[in-house]
C-alpha positions as CSV (number, residue, x, y, z in Angstrom):
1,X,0.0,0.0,0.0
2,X,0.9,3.7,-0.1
3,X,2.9,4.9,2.5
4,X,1.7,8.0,3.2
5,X,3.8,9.4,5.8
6,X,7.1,8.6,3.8
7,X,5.8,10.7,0.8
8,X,5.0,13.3,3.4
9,X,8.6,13.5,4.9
10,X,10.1,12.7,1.0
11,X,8.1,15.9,-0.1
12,X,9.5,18.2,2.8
13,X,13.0,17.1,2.0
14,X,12.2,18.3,-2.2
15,X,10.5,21.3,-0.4
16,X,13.7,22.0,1.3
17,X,16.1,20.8,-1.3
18,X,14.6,23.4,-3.6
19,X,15.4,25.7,-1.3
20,X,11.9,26.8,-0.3
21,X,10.2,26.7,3.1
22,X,8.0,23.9,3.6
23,X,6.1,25.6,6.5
24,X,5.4,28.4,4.1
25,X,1.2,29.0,4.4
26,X,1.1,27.8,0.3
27,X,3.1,24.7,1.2
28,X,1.9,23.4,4.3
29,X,-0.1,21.5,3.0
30,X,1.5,19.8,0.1
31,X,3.5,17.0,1.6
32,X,-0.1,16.0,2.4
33,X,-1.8,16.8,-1.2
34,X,0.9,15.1,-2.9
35,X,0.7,12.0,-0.7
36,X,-3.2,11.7,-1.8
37,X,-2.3,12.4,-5.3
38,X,0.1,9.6,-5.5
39,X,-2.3,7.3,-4.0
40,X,-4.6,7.9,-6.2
41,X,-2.5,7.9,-9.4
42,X,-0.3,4.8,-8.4
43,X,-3.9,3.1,-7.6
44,X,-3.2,0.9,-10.1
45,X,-0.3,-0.6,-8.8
46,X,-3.1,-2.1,-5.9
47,X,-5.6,-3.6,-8.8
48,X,-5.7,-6.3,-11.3
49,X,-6.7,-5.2,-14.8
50,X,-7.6,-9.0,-15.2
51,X,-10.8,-8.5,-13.1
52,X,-12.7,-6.0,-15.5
53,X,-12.4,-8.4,-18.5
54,X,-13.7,-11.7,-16.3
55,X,-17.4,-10.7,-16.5
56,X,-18.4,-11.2,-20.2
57,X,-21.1,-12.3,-21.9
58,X,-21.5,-14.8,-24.9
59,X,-23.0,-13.1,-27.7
60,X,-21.6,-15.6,-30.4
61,X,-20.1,-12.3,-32.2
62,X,-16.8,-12.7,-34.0
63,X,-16.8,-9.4,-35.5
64,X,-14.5,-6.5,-34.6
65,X,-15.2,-4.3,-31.6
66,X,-13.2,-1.0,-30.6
67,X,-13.2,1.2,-28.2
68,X,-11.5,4.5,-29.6
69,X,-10.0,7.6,-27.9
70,X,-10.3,6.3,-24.4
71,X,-8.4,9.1,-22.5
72,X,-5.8,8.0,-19.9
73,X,-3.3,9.9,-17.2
74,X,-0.3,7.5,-16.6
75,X,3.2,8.7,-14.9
76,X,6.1,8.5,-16.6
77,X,9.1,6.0,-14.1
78,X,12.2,8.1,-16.1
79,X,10.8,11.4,-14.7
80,X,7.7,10.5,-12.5
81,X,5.9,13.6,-15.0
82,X,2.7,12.1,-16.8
83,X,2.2,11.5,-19.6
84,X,-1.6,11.3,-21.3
85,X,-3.4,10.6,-24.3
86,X,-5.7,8.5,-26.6
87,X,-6.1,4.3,-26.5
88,X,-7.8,2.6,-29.2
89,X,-8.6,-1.0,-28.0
90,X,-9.9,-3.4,-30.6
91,X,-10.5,-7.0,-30.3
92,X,-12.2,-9.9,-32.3
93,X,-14.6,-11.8,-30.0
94,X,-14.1,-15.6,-29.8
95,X,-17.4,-15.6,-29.8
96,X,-17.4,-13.9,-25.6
97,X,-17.6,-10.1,-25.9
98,X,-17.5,-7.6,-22.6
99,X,-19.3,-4.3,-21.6
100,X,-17.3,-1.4,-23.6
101,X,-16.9,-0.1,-20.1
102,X,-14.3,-2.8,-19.4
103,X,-11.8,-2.3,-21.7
104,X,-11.7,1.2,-20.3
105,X,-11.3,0.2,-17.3
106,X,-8.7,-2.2,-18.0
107,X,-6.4,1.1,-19.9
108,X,-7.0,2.5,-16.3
109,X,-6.0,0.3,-13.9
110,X,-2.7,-0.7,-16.3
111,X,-2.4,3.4,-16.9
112,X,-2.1,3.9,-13.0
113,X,1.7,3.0,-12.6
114,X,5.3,3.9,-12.9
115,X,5.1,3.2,-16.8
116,X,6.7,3.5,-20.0
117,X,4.3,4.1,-22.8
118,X,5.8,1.0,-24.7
119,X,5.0,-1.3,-21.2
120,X,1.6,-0.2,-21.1
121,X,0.6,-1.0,-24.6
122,X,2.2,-4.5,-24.3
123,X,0.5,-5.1,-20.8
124,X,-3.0,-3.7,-22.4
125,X,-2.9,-6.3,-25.5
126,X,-1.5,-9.2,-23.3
127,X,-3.9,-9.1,-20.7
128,X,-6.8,-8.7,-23.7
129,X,-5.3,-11.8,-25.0
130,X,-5.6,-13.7,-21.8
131,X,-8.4,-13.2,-20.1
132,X,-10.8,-12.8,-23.2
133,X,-8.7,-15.3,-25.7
134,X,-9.7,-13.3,-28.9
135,X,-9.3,-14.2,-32.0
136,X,-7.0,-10.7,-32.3
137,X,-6.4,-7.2,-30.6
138,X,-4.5,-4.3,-31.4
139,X,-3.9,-1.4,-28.9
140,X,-2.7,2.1,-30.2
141,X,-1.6,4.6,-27.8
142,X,-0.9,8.2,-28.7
143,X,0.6,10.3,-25.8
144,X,2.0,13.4,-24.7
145,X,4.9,13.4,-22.4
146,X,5.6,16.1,-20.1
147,X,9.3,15.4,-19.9
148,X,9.4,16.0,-23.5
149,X,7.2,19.1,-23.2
150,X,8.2,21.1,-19.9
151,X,12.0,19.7,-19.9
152,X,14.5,18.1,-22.2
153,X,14.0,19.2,-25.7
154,X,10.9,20.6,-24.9
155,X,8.9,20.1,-27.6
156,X,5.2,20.7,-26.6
157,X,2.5,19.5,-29.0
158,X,4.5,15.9,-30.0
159,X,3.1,12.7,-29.6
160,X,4.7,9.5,-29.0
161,X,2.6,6.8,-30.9
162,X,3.0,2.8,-30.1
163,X,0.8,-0.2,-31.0
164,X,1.1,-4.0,-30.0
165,X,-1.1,-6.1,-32.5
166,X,-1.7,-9.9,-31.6
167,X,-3.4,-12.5,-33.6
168,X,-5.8,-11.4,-36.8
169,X,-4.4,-7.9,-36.5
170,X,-0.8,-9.0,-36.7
171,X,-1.3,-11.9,-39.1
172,X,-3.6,-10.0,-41.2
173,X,-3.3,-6.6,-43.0
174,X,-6.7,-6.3,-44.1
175,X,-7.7,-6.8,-40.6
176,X,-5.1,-4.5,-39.7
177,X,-6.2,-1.6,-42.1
178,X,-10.2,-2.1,-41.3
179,X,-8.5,-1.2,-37.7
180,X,-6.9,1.5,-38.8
181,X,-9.0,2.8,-40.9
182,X,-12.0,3.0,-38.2
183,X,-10.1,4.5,-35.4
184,X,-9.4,7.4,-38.0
């Protein structure tokens, strides 16, 4: 779980190793916000993405489904800045399909960790693939990073963009381009 009093005392060090005054009225408080923001953020680290996907129904479809430009907040483990975007999560149904709701919730969970935008696609498409056992899926992410934006080159407006594709959408490019071509 998330130790809160260590993020308190870790914040008041940065507070002082910046060399303001952590018992400043605008930064009493912090050590405390920050400790609650973390928890919150890092929830993910506490869940299993697994769980969203296990309650599915068996509509016999075997057609695509997607869910496009699911917004998601993840924190970059280089820099601890976030990074945010767009997913597109597609699957073909073995014949099982879940509510639209879960493979947001699954992005979410598997967002809310120390990542790298690479890791999270992978863990998004693998956990697809074994809970649901689909005949394919294919996960785009497009993100902006804050360390690219606020620091470093600082280039604000740039997008990283990664995809894993499993099954029908790696094996096939028609599948792969009827993907494509519907997430726009």
């Amino acid at each position: 779980m998330i130790n809160q009093a260590k993020i308190k005392d870790a914040i008041i060090s940065i507070i002082e190793a910046i060399g303001e005054d952590p018992t400043r009225q605008g930064l009493v408080d912090t050590p405390r916000r920050v400790g609650e923001m973390y928890a919150d953020i890092f929830s993910g680290l506490y869940q299993d993405p697994e769980e969203h996907l296990r309650v599915g129904f068996d509509e016999g479809h075997q057609e695509m489904v997607i869910a496009k430009a699911l917004p998601f907040y993840s924190m970059c483990e280089h820099h601890l800045l976030p990074f945010y975007g767009l997913a597109h999560v597609g699957y073909i149904p073995n014949g099982r399909v879940v509510g639209a709701s879960k493979l947001a919730r699954t992005v979410e969970v598997i967002a809310r960790r120390p990542q790298l935008q690479e890791r999270l696609t992978t863990q998004i498409a693998d956990t697809i693939v074994r809970v649901l056992e689909p005949r394919g899926v294919a996960v785009i992410l497009q993100a902006e990073h804050l360390c690219m934006t606020m620091r470093g080159v600082k280039k604000p407006g740039s997008s990283i963009v990664t995809s894993a594709m499993r099954g029908l959408f790696r094996r096939s490019a028609a599948t792969r381009a009827e993907f494509l071509a519907l997430i726009g």
